[in-house]
DSSP file (Angstrom, degrees, kcal/mol; ACC not computed):
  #  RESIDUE AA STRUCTURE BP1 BP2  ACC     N-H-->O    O-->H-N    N-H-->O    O-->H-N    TCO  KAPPA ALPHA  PHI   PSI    X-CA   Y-CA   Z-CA
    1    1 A X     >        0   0    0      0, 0.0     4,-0.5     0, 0.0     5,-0.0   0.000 360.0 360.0 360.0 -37.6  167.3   85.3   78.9
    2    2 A X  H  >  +     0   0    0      1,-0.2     4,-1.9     2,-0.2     5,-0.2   0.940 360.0  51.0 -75.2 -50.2  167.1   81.6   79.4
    3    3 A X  H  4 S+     0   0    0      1,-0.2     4,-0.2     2,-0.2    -1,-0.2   0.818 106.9  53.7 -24.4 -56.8  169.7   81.9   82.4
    4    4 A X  H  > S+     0   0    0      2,-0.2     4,-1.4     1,-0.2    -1,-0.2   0.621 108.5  53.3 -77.9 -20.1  167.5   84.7   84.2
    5    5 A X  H >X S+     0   0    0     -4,-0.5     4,-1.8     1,-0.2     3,-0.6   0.987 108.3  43.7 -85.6 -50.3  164.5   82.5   84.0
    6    6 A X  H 3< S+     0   0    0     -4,-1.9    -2,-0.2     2,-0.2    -1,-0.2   0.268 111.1  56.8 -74.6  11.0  165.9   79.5   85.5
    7    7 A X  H 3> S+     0   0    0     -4,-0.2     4,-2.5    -5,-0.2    -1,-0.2   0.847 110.5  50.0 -75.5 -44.5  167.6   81.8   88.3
    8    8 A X  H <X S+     0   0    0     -4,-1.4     4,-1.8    -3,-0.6     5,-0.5   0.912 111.9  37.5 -70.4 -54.3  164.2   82.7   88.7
    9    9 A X  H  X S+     0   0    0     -4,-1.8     4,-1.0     2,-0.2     5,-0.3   0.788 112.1  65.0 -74.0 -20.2  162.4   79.1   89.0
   10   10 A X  H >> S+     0   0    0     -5,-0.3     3,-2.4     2,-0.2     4,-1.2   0.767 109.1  40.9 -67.0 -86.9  165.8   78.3   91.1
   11   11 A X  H 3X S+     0   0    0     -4,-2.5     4,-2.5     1,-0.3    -2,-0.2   0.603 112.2  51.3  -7.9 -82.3  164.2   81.1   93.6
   12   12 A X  H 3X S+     0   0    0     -4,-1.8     4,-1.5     2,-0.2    -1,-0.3   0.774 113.6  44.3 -17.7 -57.1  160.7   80.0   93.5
   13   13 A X  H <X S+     0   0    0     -3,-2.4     4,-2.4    -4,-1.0    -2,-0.2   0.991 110.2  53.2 -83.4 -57.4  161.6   76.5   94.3
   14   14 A X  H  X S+     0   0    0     -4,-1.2     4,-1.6    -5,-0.3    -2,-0.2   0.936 113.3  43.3 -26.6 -57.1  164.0   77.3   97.0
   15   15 A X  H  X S+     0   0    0     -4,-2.5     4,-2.1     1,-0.2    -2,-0.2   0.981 116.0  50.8 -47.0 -62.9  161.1   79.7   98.9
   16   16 A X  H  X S+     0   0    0     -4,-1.5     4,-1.8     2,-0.3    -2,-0.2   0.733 108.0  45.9 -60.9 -60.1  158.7   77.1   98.3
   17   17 A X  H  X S+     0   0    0     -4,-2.4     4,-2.1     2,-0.2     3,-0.2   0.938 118.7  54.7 -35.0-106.3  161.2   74.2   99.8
   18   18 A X  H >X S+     0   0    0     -4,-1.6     4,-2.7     1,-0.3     3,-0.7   0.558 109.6  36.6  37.2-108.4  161.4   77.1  102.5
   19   19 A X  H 3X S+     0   0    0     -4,-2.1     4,-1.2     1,-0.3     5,-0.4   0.919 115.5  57.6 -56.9 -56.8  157.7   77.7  103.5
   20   20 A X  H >X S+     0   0    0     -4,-1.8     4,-1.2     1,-0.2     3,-0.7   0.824 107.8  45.1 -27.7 -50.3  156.9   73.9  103.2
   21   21 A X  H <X S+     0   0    0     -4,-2.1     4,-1.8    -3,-0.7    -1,-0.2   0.869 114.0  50.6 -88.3 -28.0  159.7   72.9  105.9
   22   22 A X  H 3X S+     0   0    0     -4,-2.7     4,-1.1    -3,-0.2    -1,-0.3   0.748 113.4  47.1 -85.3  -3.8  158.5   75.9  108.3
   23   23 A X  H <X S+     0   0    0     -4,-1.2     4,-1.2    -3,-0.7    -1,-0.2   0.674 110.4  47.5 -87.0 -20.1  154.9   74.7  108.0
   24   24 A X  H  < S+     0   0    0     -4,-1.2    -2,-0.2    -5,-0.4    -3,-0.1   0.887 111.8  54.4 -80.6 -26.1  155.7   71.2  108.5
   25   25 A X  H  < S+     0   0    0     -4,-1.8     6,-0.4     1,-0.2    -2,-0.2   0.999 111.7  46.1 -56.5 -76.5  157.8   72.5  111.7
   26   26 A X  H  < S+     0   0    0     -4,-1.1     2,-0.9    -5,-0.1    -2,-0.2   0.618  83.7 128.4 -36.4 -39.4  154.7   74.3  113.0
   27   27 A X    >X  -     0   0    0     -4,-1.2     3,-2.6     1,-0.1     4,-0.7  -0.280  52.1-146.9 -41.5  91.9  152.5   71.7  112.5
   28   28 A X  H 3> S+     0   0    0     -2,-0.9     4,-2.3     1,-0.4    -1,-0.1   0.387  95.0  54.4  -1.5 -68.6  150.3   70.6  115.5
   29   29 A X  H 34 S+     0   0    0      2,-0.2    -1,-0.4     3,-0.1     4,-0.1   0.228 106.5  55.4 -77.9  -5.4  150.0   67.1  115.2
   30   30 A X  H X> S+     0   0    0     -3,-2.6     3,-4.7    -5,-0.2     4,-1.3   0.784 110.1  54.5 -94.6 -80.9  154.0   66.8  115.1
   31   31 A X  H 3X S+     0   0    0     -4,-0.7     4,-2.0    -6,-0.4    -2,-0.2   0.704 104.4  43.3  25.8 -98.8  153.7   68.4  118.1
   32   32 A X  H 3< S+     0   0    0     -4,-2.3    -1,-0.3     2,-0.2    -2,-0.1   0.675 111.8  55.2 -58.7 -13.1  151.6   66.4  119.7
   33   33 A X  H X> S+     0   0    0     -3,-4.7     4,-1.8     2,-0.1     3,-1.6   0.921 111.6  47.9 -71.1 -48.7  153.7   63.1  118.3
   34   34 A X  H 3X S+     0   0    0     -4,-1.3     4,-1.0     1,-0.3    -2,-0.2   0.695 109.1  50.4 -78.9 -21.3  157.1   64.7  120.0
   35   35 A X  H 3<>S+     0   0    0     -4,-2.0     5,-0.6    -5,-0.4    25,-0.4   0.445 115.0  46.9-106.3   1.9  155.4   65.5  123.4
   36   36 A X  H <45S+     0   0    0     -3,-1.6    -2,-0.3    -5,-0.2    -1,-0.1   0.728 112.8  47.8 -91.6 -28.1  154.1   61.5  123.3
   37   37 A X  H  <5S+     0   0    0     -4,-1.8    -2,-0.2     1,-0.2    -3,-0.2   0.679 119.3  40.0 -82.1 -26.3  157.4   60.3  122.4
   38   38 A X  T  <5S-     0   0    0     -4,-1.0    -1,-0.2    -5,-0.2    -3,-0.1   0.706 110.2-113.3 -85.4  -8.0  159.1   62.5  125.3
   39   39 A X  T   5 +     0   0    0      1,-0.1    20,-0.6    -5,-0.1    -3,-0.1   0.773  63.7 147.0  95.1  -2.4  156.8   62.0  127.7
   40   40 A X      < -     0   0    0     -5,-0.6     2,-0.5    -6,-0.2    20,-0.5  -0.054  54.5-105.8 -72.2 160.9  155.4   65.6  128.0
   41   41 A X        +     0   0    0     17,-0.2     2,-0.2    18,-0.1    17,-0.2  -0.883  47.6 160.5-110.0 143.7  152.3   67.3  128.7
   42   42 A X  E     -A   57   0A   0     15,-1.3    15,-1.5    -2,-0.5     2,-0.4  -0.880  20.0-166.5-160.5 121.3  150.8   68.8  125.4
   43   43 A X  E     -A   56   0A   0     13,-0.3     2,-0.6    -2,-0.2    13,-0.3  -0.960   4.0-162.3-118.3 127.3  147.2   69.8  125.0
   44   44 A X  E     +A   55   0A   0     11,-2.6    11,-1.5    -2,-0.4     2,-0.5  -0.934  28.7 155.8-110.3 115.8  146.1   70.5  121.1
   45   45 A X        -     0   0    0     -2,-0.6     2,-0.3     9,-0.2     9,-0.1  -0.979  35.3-157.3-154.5 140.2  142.7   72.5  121.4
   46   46 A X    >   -     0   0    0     -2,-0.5     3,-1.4     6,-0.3     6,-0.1  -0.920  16.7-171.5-111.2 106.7  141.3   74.8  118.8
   47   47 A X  T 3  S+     0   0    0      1,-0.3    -1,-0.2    -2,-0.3     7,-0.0   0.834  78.9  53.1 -55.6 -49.1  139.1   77.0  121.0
   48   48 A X  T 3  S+     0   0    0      2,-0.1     2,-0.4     0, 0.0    -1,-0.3   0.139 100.8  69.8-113.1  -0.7  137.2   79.0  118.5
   49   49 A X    <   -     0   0    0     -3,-1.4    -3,-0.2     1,-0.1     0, 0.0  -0.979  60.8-178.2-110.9 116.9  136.1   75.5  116.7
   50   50 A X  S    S+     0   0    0     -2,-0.4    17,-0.2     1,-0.1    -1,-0.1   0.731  78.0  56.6 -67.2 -41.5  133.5   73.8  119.2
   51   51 A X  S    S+     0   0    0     15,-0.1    16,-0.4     2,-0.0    -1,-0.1   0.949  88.0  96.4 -72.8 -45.8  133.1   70.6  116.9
   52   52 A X  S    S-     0   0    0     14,-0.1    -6,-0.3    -6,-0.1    -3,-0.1  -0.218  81.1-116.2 -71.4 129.6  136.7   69.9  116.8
   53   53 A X        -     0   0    0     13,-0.1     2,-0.4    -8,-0.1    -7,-0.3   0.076  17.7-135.1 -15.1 136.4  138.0   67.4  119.2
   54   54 A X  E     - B   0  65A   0     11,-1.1    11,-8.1    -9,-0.1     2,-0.4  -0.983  24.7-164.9-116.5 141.1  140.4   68.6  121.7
   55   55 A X  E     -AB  44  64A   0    -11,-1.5   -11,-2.6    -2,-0.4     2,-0.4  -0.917   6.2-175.4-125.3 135.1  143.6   66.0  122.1
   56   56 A X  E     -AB  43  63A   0      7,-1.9     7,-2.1    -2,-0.4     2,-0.4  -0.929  15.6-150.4-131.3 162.7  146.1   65.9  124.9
   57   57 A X  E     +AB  42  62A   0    -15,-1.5   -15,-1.3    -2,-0.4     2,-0.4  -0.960  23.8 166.2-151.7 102.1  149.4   63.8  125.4
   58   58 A X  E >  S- B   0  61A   0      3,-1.2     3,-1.2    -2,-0.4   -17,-0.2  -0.998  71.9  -9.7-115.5 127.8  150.4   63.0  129.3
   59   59 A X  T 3  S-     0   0    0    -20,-0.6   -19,-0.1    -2,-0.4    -1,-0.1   0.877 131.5 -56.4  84.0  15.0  153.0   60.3  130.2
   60   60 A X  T 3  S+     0   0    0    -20,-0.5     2,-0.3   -25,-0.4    -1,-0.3   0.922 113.2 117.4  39.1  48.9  153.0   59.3  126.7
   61   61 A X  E <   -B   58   0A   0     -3,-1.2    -3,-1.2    30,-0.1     2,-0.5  -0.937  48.4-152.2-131.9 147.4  149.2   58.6  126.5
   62   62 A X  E     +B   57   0A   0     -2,-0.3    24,-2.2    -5,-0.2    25,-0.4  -0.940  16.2 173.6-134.5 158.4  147.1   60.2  124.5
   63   63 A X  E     -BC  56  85A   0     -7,-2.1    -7,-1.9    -2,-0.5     2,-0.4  -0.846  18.9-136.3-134.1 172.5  143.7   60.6  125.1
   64   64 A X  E     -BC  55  84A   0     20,-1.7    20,-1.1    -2,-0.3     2,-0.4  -0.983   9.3-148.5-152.3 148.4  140.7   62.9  123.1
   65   65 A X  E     -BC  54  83A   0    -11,-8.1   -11,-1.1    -2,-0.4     2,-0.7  -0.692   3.0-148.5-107.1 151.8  138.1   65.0  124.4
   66   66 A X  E     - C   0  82A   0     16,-3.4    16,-2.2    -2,-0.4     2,-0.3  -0.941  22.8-142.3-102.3 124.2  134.4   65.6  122.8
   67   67 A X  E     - C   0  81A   0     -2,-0.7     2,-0.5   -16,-0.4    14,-0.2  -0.628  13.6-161.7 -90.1 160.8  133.3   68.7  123.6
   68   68 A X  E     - C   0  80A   0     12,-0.8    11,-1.8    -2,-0.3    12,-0.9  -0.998   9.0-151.5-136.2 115.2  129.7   69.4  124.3
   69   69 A X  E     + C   0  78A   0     -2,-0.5     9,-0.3     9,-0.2     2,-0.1  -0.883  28.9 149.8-127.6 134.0  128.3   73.0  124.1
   70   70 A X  E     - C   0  77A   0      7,-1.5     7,-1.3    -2,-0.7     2,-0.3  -0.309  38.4 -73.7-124.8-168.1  125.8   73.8  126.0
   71   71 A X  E     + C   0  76A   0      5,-0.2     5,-0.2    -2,-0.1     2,-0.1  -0.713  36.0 164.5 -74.3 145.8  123.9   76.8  128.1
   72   72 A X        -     0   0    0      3,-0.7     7,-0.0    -2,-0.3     4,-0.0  -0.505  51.9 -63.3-132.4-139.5  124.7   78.6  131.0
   73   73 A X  S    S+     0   0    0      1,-0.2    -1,-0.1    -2,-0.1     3,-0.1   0.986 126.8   7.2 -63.6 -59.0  123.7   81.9  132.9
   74   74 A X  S    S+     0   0    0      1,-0.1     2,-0.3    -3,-0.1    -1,-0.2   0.516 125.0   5.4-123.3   3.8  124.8   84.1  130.6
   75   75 A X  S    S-     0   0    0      0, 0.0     2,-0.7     0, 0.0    -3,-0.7  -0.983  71.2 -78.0-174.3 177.8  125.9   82.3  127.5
   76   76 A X  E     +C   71   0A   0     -2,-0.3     2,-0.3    -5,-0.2    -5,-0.2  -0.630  65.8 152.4 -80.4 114.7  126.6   79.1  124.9
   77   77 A X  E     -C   70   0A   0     -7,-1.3    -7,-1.5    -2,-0.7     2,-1.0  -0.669  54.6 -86.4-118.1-163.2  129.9   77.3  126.5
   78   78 A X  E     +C   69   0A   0     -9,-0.3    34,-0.5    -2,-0.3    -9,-0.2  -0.873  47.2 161.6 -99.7 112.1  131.1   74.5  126.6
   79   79 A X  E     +     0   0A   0    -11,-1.8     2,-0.2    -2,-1.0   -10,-0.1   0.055  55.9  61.3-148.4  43.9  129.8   72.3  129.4
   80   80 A X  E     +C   68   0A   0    -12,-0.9   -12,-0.8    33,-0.1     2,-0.5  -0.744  43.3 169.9-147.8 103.2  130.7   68.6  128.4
   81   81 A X  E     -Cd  67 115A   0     33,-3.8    35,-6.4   -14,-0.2     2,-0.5  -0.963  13.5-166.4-119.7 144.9  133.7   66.8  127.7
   82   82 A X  E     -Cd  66 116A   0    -16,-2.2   -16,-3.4    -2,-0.5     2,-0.3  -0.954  16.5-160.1-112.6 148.0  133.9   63.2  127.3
   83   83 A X  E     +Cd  65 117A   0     33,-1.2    35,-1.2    -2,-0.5     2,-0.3  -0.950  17.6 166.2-123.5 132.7  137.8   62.1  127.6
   84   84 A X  E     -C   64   0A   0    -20,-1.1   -20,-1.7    -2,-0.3     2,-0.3  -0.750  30.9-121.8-126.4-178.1  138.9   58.5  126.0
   85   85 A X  E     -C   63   0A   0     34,-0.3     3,-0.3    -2,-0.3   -22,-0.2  -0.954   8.2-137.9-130.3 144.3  142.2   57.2  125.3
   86   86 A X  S    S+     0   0    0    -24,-2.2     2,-0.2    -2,-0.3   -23,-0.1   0.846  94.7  18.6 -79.7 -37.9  143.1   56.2  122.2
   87   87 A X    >   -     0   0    0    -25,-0.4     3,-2.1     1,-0.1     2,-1.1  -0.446  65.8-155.3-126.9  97.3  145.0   53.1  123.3
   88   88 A X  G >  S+     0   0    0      1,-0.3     3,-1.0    -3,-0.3    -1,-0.1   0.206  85.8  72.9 -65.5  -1.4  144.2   51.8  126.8
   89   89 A X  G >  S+     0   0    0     -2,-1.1     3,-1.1     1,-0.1    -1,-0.3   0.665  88.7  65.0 -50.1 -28.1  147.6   50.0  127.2
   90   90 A X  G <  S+     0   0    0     -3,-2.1    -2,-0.1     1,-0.3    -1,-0.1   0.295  77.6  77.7 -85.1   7.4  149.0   53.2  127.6
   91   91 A X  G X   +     0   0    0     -3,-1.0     3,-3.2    -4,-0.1     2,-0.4   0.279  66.0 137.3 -98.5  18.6  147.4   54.1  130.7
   92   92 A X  T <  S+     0   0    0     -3,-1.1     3,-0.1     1,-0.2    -3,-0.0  -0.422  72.1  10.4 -85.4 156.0  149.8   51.9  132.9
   93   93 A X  T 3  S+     0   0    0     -2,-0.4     2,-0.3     1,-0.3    -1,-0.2   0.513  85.5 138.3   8.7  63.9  150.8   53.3  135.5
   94   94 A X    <   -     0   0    0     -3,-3.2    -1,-0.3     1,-0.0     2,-0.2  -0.519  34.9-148.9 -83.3 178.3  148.8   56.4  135.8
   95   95 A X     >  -     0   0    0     -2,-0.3     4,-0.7    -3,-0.1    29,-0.1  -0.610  30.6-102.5-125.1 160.9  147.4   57.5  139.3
   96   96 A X  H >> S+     0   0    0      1,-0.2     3,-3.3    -2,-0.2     4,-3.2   0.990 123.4  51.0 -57.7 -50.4  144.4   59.4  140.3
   97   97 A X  H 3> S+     0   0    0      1,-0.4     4,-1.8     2,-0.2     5,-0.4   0.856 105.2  51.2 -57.6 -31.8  146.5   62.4  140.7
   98   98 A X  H 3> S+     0   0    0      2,-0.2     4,-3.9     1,-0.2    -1,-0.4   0.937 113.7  47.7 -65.9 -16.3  148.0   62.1  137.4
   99   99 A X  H <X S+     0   0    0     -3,-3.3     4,-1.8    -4,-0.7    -2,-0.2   0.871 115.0  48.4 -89.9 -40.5  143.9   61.8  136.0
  100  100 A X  H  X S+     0   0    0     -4,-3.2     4,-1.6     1,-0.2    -1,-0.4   0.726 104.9  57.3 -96.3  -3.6  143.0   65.0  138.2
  101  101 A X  H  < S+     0   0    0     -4,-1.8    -2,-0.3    -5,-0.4    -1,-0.2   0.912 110.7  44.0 -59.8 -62.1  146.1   66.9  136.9
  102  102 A X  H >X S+     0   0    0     -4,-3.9     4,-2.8    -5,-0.4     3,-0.9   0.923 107.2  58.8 -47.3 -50.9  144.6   66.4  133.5
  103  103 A X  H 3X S+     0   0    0     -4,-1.8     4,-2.6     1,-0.3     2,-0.4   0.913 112.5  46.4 -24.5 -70.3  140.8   67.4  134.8
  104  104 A X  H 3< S+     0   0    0     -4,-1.6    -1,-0.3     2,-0.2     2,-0.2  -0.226 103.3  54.9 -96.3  58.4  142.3   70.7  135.8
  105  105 A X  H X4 S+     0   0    0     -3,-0.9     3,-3.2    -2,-0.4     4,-0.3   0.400 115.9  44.7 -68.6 -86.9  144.3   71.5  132.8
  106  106 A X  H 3X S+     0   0    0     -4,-2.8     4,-2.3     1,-0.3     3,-0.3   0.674 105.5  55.2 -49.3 -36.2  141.1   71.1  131.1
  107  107 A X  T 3< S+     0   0    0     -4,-2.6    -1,-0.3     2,-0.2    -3,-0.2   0.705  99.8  66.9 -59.8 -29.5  138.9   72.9  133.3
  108  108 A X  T <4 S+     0   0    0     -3,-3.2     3,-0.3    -5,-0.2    -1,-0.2   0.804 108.8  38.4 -73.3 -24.5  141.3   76.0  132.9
  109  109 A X  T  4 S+     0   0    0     -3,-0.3     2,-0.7    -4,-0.3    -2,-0.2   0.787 128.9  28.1 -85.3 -25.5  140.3   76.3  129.6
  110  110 A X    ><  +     0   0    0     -4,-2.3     3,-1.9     1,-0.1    -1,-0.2  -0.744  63.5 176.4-137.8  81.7  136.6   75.4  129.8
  111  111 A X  T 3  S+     0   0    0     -2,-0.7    -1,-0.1    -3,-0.3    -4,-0.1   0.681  72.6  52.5 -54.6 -19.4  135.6   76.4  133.1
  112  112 A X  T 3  S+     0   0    0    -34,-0.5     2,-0.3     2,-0.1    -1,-0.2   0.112  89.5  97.9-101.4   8.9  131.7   75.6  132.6
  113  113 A X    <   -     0   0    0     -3,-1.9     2,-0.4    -7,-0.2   -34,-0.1  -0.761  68.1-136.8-124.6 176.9  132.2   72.3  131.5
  114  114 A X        -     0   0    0     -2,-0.3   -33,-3.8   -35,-0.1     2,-0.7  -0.776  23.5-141.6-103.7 132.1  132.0   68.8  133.5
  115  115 A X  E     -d   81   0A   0     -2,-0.4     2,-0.7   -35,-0.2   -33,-0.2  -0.840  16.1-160.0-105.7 123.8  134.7   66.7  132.4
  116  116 A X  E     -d   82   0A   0    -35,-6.4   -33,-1.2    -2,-0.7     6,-0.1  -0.700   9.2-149.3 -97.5 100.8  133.6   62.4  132.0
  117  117 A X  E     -d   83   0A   0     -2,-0.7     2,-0.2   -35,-0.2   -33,-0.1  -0.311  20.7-154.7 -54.4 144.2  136.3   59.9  132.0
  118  118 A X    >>  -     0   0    0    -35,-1.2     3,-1.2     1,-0.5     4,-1.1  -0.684  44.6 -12.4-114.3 174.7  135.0   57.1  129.7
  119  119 A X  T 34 S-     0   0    0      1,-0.3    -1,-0.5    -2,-0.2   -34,-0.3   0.120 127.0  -3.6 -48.4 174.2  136.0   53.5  129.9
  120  120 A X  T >4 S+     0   0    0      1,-0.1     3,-1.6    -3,-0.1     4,-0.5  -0.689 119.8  71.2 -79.5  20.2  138.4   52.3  131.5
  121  121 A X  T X> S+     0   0    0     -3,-1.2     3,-2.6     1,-0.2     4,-1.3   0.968  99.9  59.5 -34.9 -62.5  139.7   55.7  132.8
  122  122 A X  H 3X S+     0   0    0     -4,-1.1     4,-2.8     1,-0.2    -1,-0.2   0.736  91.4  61.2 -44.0 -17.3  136.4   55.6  135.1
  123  123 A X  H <4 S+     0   0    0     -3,-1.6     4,-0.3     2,-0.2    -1,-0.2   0.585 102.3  60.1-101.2  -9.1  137.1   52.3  137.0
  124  124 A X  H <4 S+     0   0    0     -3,-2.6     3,-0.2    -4,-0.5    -1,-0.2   0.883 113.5  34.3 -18.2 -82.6  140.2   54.4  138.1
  125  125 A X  H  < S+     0   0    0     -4,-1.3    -2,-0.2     1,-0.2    -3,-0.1   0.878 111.3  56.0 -28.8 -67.3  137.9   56.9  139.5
  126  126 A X  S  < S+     0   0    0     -4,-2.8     2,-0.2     3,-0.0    -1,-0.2   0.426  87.8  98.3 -90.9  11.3  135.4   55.1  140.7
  127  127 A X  S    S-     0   0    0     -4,-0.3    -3,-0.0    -3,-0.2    -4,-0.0  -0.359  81.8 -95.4 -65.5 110.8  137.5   52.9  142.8
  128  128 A X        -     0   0    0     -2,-0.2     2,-0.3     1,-0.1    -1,-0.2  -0.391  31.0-122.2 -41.9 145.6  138.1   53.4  146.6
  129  129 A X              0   0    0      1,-0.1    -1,-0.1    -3,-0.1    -4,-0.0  -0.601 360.0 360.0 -67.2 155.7  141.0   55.3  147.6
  130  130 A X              0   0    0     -2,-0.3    -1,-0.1     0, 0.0    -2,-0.0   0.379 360.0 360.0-122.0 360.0  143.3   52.9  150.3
């Protein structure tokens, strides 16, 4: 009897080891670590939560967007994002192009909203082209 029980708790711990490792696999935010440490484009967005932050990883930068939801013609979207970066060392050497590649990413998901680079992303922008 004592055998059949600790087959049993053998089992149990095993699944459980199991389901643990395939959640930690699945997990977002590892995700989003492995596509800043390659160098990848990775956008982490929960649509269906408005409050939550949306995070993206280009070039090995990561930046996070505030969404803003607002009205339009015909319904509540989303029609603000403000985009920072979490550390501004990490924007050397992007380009505009790389800045408006990001711009329309985000714009495919949130078609109504106006995306604002915040420092120093903006001085990027607001910069003559030569």
């Amino acid at each position: 009897m004592v055998i059949i029980l600790f087959r049993i708790l053998i089992l149990i711990a095993l699944v459980f080891l199991v389901y643990t490792w395939i959640q930690y696999l699945r997990k977002p935010e590892r995700r989003l670590q492995i596509a800043k440490e390659s160098n990848e484009f990775f956008l982490l967005n929960d649509n269906n939560n408005n409050k939550k932050n949306l995070q993206l990883v280009y070039k090995g930068c990561l930046f996070e967007g505030e969404k803003y939801l607002g009205t339009t013609e015909e319904s509540f979207e989303v029609v603000d994002i403000h985009v920072t970066v979490r550390d501004s060392i990490e924007l050397r050497g992007f380009t505009r192009d790389d800045l408006y590649f990001l711009e329309k990413e985000i714009l495919l998901l949130y078609p109504y909203a106006k995306v604002t680079w915040k420092h120093p992303i903006n001085q990027l922008i607001l910069t003559d082209m030569e």
